[in-house]
C-alpha atoms as a printed R data frame, in Angstrom:
    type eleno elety resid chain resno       x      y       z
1   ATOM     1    CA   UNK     A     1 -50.646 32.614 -25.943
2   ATOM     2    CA   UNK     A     2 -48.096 33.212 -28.422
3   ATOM     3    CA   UNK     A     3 -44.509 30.535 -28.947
4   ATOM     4    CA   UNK     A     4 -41.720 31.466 -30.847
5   ATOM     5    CA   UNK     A     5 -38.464 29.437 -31.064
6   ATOM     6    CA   UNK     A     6 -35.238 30.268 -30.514
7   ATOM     7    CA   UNK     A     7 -31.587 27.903 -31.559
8   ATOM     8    CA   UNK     A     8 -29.058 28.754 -29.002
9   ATOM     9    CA   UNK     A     9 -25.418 26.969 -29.214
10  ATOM    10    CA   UNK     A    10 -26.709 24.501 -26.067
11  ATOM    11    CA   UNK     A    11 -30.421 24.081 -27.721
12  ATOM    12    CA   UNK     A    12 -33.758 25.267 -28.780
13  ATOM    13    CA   UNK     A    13 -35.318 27.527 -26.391
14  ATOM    14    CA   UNK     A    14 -39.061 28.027 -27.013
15  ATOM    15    CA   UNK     A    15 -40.516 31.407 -25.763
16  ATOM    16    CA   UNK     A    16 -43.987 31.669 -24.803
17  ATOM    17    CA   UNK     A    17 -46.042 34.637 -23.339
18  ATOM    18    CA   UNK     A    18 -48.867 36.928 -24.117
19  ATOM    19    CA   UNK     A    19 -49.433 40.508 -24.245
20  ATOM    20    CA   UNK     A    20 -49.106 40.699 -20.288
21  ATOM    21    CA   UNK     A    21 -45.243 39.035 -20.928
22  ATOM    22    CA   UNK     A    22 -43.149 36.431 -21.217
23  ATOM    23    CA   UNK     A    23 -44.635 33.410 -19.473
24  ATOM    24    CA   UNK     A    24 -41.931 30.892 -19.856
25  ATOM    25    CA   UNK     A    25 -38.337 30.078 -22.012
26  ATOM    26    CA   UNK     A    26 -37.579 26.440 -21.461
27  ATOM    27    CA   UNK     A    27 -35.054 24.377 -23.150
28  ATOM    28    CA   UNK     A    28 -37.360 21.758 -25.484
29  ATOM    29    CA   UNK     A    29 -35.940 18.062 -25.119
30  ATOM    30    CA   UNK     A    30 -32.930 16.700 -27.276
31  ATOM    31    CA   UNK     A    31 -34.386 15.981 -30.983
32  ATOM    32    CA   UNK     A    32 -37.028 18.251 -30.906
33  ATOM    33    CA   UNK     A    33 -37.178 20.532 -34.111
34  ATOM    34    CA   UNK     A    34 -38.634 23.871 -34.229
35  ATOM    35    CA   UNK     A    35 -41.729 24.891 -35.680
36  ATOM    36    CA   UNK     A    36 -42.651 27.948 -37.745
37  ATOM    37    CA   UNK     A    37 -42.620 30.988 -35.948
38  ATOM    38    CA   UNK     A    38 -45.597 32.795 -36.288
39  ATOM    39    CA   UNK     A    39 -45.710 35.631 -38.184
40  ATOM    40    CA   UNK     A    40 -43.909 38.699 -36.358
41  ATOM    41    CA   UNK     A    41 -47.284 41.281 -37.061
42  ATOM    42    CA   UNK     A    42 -48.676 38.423 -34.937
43  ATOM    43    CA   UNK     A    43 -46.661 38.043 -31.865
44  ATOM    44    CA   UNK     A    44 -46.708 40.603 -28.744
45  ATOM    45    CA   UNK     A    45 -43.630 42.929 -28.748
46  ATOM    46    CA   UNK     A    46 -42.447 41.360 -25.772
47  ATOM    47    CA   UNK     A    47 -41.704 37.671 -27.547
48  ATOM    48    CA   UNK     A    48 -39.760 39.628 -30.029
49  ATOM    49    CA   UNK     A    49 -37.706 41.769 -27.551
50  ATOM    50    CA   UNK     A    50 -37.075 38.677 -25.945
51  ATOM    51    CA   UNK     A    51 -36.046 36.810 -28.660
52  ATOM    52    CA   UNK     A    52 -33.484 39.545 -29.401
53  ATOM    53    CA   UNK     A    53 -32.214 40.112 -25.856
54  ATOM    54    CA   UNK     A    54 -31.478 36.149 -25.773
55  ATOM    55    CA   UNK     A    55 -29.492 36.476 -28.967
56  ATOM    56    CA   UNK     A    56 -27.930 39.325 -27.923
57  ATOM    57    CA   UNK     A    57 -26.949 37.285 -24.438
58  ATOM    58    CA   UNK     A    58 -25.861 34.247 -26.502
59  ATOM    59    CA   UNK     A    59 -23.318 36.646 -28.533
60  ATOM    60    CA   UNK     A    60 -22.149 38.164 -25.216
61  ATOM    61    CA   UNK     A    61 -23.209 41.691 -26.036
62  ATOM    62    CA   UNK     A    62 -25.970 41.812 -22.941
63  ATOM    63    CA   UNK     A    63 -25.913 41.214 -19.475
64  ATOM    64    CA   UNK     A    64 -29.407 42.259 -17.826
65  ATOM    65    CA   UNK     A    65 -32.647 41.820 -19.494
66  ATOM    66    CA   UNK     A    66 -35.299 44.371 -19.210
67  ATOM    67    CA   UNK     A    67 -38.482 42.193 -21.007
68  ATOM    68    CA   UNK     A    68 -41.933 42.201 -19.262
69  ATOM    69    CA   UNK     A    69 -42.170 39.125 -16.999
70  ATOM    70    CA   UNK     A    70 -45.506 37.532 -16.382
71  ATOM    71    CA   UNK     A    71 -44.371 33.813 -14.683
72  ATOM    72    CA   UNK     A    72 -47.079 32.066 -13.415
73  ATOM    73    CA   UNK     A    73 -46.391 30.122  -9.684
74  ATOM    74    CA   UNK     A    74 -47.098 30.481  -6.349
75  ATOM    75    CA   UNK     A    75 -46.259 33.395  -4.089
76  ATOM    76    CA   UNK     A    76 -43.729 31.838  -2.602
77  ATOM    77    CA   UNK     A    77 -42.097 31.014  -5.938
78  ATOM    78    CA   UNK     A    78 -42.389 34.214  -6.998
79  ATOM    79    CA   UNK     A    79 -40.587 35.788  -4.093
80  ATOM    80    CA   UNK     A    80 -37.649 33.560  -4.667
81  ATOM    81    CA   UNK     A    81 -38.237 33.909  -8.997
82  ATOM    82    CA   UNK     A    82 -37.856 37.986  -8.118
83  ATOM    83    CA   UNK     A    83 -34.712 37.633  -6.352
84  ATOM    84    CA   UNK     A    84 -32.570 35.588  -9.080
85  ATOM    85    CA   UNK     A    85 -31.911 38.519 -11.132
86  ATOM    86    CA   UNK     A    86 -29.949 40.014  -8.294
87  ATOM    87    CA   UNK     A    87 -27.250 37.688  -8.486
88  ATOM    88    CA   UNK     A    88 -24.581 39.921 -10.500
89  ATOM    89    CA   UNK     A    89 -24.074 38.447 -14.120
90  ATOM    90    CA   UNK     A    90 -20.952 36.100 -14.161
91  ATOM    91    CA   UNK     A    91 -21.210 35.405 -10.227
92  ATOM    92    CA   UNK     A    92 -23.249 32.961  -8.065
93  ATOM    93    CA   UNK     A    93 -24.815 32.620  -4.964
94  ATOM    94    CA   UNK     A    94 -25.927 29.662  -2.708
95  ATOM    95    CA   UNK     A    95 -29.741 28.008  -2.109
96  ATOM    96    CA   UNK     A    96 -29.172 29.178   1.478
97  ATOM    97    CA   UNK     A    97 -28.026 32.823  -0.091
98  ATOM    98    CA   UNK     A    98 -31.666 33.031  -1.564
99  ATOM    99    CA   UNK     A    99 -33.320 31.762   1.248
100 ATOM   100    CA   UNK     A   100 -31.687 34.582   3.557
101 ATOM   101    CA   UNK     A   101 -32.540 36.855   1.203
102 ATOM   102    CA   UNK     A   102 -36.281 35.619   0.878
103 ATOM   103    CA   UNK     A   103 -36.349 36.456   4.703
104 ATOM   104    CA   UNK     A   104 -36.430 32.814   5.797
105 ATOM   105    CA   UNK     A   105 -32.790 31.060   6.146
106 ATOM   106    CA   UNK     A   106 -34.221 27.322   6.947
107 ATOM   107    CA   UNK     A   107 -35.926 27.621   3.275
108 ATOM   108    CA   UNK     A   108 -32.986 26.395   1.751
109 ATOM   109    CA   UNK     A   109 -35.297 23.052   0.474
110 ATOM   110    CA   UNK     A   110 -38.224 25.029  -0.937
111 ATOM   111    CA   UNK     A   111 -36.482 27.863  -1.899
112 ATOM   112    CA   UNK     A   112 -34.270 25.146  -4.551
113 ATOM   113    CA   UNK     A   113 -37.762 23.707  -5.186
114 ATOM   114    CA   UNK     A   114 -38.889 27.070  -6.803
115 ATOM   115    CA   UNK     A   115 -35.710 27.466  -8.327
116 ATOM   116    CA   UNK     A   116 -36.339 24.010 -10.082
117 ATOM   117    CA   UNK     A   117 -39.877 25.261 -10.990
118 ATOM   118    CA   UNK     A   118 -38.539 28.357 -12.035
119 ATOM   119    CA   UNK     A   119 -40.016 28.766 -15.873
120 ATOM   120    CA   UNK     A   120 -38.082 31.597 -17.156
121 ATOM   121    CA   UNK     A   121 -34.741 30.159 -17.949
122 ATOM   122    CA   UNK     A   122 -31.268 32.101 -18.680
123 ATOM   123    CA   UNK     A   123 -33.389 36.018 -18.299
124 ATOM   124    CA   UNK     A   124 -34.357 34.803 -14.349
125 ATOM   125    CA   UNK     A   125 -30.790 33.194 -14.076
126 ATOM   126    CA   UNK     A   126 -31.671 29.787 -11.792
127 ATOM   127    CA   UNK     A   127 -27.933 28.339 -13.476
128 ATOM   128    CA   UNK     A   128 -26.305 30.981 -10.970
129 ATOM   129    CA   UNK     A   129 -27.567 29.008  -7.988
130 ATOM   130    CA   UNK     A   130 -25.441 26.211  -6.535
131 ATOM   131    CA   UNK     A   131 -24.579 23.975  -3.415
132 ATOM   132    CA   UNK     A   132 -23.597 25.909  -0.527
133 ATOM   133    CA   UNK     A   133 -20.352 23.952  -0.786
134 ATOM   134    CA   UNK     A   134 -19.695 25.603  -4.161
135 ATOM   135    CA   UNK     A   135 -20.459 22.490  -6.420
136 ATOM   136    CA   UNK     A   136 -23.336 22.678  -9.616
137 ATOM   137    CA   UNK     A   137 -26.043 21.646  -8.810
138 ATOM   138    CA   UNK     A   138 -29.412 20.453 -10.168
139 ATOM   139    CA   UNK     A   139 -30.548 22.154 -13.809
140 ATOM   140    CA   UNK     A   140 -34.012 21.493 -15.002
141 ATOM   141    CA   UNK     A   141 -32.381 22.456 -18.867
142 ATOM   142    CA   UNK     A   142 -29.280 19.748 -17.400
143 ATOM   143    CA   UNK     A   143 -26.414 20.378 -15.581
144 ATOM   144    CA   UNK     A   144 -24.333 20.623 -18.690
145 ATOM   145    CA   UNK     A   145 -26.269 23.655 -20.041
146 ATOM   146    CA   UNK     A   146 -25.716 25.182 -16.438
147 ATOM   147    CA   UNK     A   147 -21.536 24.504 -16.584
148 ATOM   148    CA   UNK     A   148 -21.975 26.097 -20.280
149 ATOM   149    CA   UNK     A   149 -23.824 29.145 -19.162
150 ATOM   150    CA   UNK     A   150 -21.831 29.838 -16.140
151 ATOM   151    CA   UNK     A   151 -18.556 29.701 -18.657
152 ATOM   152    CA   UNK     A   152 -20.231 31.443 -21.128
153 ATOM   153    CA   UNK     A   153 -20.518 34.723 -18.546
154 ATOM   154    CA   UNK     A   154 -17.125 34.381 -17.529
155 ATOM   155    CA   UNK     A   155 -15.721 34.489 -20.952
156 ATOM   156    CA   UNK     A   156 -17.785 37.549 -21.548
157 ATOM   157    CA   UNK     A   157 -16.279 39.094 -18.195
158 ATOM   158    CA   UNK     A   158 -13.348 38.628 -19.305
159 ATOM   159    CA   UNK     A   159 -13.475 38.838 -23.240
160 ATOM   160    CA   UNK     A   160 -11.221 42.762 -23.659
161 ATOM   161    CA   UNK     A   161 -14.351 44.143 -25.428
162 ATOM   162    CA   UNK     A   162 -16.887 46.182 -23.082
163 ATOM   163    CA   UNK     A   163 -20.144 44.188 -23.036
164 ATOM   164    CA   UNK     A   164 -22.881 46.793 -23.321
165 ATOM   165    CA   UNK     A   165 -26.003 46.440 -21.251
């Protein structure tokens, strides 16, 4: 397994994955300092693309994300981790939209139990999920980070530049 770190405005983001993809990209905890990235010869083209898509994101230049995904959870998780990315950049949906489109509308619980579990921060975009009554919710990267991200899309939906995929 390969790590690489990335400094965003709202924190360090460390990337891990392997030549099968990118297993996680998780906010580290206040304080903590990066380390060395490895040497780019060394680490699989997909930790790089990453890294660049993310910056790319962060500068509001990208939208979608098209790096190979290999999160590790149960099946169940990984239903609901597959259907994030449908929720249009900028917008959100509800727990209970997720669990209807999982195929089981009383999952609303476990379906915002995989979304907490959910390792693949920002590219599989858990921060567009929220209450069915509209109101942020829970954010395993804090609820602040998810009221920054959700502005940060809307300023790039409505910045007069044309944000390129």
């Amino acid at each position: 397994m390969h790590r690489v770190c990335y400094p965003t405005a709202i924190g360090l983001l460390e990337i891990q994955g392997t030549d099968e993809g990118i297993l996680s990209v998780l906010f580290l905890e206040e304080g903590a300092t990066a380390t060395e990235n490895a040497k780019e010869a060394t680490v699989p083209d997909c930790l790089i693309a990453c890294r660049q898509q993310l910056d790319e994101y962060f500068r509001g230049t990208r939208r979608d994300f098209n790096v190979k995904l290999n999160p590790q959870g149960t099946q169940f998780q990984k239903q609901v981790w597959r259907k994030l990315p449908d929720i249009p950049f900028g917008q959100t949906a509800s727990y209970k939209d997720i669990a209807e489109a999982v195929g089981n509308s009383k999952a609303v619980r476990a379906v915002g139990g995989a979304n907490s579990q959910n390792p693949i921060s920002i590219i599989v975009p858990c921060h567009r999920v929220i209450g069915s009554n509209g109101k942020l919710t829970g954010y395993a990267g804090g609820l602040w980070r998810k009221e920054w991200l959700l502005a940060h899309e809307q300023k790039v939906l409505t910045s007069p530049a044309e944000c390129p995929r």
